[in-house]
C-alpha positions as a Markdown table, in Angstrom:
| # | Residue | x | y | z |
|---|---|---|---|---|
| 1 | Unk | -2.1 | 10.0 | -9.3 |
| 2 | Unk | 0.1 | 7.2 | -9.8 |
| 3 | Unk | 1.1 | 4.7 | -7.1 |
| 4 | Unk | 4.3 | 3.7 | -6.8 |
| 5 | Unk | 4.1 | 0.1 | -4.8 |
| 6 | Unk | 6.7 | -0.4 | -2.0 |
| 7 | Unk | 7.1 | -4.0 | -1.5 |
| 8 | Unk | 10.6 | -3.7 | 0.1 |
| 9 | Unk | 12.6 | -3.9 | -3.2 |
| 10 | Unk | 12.9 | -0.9 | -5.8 |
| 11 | Unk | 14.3 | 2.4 | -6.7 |
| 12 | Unk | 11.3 | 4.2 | -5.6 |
| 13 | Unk | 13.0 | 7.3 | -4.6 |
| 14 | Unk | 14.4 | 7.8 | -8.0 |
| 15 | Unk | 11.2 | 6.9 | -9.9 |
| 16 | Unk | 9.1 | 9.2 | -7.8 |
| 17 | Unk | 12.0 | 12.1 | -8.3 |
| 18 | Unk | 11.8 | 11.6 | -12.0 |
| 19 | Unk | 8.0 | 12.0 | -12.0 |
| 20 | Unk | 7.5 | 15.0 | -10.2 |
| 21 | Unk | 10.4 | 16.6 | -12.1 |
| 22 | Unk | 8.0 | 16.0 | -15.2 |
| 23 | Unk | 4.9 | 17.1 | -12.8 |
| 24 | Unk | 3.5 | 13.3 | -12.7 |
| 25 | Unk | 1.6 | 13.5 | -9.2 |
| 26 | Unk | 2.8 | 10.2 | -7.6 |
| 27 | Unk | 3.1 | 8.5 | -4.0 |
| 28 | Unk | 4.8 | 5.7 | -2.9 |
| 29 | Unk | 2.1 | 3.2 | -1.7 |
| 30 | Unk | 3.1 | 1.4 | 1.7 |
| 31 | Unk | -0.3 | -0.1 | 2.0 |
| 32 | Unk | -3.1 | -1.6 | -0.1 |
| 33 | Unk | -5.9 | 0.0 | 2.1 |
| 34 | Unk | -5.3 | 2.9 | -0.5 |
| 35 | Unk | -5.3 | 1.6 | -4.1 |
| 36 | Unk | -8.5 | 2.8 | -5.2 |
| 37 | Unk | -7.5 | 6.3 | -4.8 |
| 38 | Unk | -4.7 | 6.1 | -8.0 |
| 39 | Unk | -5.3 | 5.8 | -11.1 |
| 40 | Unk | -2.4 | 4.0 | -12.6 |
| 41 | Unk | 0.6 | 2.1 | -10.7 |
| 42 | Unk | 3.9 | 1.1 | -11.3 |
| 43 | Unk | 6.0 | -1.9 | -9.7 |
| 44 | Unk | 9.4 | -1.2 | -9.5 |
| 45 | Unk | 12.2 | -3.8 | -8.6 |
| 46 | Unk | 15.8 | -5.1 | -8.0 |
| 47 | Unk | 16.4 | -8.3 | -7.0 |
| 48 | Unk | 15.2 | -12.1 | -6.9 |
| 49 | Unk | 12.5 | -13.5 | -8.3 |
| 50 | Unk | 11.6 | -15.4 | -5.3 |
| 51 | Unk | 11.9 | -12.5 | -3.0 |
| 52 | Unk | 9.8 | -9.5 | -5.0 |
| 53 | Unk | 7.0 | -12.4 | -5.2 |
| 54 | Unk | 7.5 | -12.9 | -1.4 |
| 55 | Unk | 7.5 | -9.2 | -0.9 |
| 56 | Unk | 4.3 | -8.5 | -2.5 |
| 57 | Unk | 2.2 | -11.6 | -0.8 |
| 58 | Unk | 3.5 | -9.9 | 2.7 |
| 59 | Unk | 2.3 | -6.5 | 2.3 |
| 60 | Unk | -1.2 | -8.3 | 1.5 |
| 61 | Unk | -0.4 | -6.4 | -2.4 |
| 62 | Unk | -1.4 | -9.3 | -4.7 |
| 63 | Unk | -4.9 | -9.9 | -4.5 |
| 64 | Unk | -5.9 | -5.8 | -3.9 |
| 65 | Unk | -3.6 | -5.3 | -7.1 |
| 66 | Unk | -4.9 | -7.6 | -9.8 |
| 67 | Unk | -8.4 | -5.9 | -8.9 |
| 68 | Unk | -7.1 | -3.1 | -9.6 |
| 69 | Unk | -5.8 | -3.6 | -13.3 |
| 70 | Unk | -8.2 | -6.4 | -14.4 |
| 71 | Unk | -11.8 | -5.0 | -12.7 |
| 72 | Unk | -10.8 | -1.8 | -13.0 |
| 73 | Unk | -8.8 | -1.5 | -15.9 |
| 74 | Unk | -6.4 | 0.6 | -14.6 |
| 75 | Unk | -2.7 | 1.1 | -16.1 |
| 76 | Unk | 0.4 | -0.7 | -14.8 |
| 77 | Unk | 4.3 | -0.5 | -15.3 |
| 78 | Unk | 6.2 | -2.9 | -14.5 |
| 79 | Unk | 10.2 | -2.1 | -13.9 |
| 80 | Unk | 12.9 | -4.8 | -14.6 |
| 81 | Unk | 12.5 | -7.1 | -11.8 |
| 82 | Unk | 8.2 | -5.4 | -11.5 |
| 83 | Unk | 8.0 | -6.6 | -15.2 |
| 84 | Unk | 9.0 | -10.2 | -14.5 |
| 85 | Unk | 6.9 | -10.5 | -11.2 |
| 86 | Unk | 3.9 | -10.1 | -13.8 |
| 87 | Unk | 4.6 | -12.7 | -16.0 |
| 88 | Unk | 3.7 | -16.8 | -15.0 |
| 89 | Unk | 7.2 | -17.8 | -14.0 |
| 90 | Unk | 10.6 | -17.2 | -13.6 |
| 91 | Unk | 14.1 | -20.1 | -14.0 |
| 92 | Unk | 15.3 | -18.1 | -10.8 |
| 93 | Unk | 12.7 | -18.7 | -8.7 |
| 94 | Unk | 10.5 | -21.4 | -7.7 |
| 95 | Unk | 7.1 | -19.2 | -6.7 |
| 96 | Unk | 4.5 | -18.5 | -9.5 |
| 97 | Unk | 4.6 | -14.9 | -10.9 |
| 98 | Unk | 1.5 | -12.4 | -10.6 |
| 99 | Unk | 0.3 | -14.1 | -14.1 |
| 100 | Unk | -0.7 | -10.4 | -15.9 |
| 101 | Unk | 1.7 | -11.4 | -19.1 |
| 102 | Unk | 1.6 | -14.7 | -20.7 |
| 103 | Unk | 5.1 | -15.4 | -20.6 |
| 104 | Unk | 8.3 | -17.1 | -18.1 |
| 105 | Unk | 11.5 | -15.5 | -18.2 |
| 106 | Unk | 14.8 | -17.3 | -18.9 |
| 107 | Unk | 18.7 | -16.8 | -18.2 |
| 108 | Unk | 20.9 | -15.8 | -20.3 |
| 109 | Unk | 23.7 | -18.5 | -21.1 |
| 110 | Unk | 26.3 | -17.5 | -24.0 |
| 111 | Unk | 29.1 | -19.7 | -25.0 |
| 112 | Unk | 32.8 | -19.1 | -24.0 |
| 113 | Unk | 34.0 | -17.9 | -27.1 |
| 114 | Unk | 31.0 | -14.9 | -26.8 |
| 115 | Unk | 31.5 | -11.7 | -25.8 |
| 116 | Unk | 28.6 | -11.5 | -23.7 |
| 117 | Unk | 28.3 | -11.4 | -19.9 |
| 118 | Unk | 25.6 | -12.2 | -17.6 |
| 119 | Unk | 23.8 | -9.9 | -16.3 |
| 120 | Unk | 23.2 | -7.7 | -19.3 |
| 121 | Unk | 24.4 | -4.7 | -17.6 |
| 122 | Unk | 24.3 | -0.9 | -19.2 |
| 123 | Unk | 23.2 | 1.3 | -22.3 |
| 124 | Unk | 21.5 | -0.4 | -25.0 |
| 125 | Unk | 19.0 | 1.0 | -27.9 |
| 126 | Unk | 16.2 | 0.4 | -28.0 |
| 127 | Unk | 13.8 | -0.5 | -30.9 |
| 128 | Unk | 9.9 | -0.2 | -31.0 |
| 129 | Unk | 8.3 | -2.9 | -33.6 |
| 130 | Unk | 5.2 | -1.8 | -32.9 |
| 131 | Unk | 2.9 | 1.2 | -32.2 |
| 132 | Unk | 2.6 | 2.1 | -28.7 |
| 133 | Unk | 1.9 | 4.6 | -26.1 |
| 134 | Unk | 5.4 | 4.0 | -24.5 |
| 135 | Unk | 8.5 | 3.9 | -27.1 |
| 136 | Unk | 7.9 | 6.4 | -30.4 |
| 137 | Unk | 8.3 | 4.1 | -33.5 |
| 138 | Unk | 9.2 | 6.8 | -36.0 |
| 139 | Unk | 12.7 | 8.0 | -34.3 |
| 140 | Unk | 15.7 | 8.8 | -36.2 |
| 141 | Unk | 17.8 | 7.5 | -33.4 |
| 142 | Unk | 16.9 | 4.6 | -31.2 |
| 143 | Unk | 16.3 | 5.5 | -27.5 |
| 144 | Unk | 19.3 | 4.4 | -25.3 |
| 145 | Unk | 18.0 | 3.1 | -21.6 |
| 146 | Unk | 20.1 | 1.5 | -18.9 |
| 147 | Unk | 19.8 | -2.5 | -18.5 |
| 148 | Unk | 20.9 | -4.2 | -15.4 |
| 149 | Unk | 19.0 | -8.3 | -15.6 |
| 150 | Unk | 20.2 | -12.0 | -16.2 |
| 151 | Unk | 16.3 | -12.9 | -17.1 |
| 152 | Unk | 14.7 | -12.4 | -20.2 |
| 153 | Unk | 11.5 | -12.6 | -21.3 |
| 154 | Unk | 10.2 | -15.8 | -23.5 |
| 155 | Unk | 6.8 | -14.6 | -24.3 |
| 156 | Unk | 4.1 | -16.9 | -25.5 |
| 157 | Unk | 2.7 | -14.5 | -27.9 |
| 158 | Unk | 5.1 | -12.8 | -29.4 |
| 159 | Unk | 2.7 | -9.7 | -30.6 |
| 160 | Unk | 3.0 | -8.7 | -26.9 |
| 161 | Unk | 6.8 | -7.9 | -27.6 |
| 162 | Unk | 6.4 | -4.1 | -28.1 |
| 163 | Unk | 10.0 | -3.1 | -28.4 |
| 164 | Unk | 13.5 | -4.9 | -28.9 |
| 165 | Unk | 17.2 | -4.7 | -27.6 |
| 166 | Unk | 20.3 | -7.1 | -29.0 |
| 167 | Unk | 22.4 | -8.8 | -26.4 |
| 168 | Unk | 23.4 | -11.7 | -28.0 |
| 169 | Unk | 19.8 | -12.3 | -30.0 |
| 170 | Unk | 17.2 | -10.1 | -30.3 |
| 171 | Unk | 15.3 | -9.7 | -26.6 |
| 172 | Unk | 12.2 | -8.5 | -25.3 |
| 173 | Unk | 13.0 | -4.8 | -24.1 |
| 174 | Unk | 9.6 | -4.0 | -23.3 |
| 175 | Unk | 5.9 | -6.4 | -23.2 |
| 176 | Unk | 2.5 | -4.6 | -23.6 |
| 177 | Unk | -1.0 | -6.4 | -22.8 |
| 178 | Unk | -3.8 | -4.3 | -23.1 |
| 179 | Unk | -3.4 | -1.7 | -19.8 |
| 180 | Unk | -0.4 | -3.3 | -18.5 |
| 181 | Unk | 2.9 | -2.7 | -19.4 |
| 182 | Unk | 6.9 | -4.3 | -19.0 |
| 183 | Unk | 9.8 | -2.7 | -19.8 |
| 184 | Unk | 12.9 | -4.9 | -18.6 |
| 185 | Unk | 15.6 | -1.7 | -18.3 |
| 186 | Unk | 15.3 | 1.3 | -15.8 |
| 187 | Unk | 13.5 | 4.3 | -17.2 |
| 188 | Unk | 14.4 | 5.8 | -13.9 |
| 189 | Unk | 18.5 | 5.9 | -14.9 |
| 190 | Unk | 18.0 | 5.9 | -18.2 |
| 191 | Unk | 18.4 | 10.1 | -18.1 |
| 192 | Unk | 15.8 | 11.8 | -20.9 |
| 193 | Unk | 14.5 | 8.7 | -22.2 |
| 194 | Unk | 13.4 | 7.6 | -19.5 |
| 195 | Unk | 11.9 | 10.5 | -18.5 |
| 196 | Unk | 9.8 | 10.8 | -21.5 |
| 197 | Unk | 8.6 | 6.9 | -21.3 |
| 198 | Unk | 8.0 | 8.1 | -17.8 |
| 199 | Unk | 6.0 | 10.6 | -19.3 |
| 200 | Unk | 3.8 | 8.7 | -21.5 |
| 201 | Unk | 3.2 | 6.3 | -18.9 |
| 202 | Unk | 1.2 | 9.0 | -16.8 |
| 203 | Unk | -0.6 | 10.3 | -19.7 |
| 204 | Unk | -2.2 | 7.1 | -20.5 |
């Protein structure tokens, strides 16, 4: 069963949609009185920085859900804004992040003369560099998912970097650290490939 965690920012109705249309038991988790009866969770978000770390400290989540994917090793997806809350640090905000990846997360800033806008907004390919349970690295055609972010990620390590998009430079699409996972686009609007990353996810 995976728990999807409410922490008032997210599309958790279209996440949960697209896992039970693949037959992915999930429920969106309002409370942390239940965690220990999923398996694996994921951490949606759209939003600030500042205001999904907020959320989570609130609803009592932070604490109850590093137990869960340290102690008990259990799998974790974060979701655009979810993947940045679990890295140290973040130029939009000023609160420290959940810490789970080893990396801050940076604005975008082009030059005038660039073609590129901030935020980083619709369908990009995608590009695994390395094997994982998320992104096949033997397709013909890159997976296309939908991006909407102004932050990326600036990894320390970059062997955490799983997969690649281009806006501008090459960027951290998706970050992979043991059990827990990032991907910075929405799998959840991304139409087939986001369903099968979906997919994979709960068949870690």
């Amino acid at each position: 069963m995976i728990g999807i965690i409410d922490y008032g920012l997210g599309n958790l109705k279209s996440i949960s949609g697209m896992l039970r249309k693949i037959g992915s038991p999930c429920e969106i988790v309002h409370s942390n009185s239940n965690f220990c009866h999923f398996s694996k969770f994921i951490l949606p978000g759209v939003g600030s920085f500042d205001h999904g770390m907020s959320g989570l400290r609130e609803r009592g989540f932070i604490n109850p859900l590093i137990f869960e994917i340290i102690e008990k090793n259990k799998p974790l997806l974060g979701i655009c804004l979810g993947m940045q809350l679990l890295g140290k640090c973040s130029e939009e905000g000023t609160l420290p992040g959940l810490g789970l990846l080893d990396c801050k997360f940076k604005k975008f800033h082009f030059n005038l003369s660039e073609r590129y806008k901030v935020p980083h907004m619709g369908w990009n390919s995608v590009k695994a560099i390395k094997k994982n349970p998320l992104i096949p690295t033997n397709e013909i055609n890159e997976p296309r998912f939908y991006f909407v972010h102004s932050f990326y990620a600036d990894p320390r390590e970059s062997v955490d970097v799983i997969a690649t998009t281009v806006y501008g430079n090459d960027v951290a699409a998706a970050i992979s650290k043991g059990n827990i996972f990032g991907v910075q686009f929405h799998p959840e609007k991304s139409h087939r490939y986001g369903m099968e990353l979906l997919k994979r996810f709960s068949e870690i």
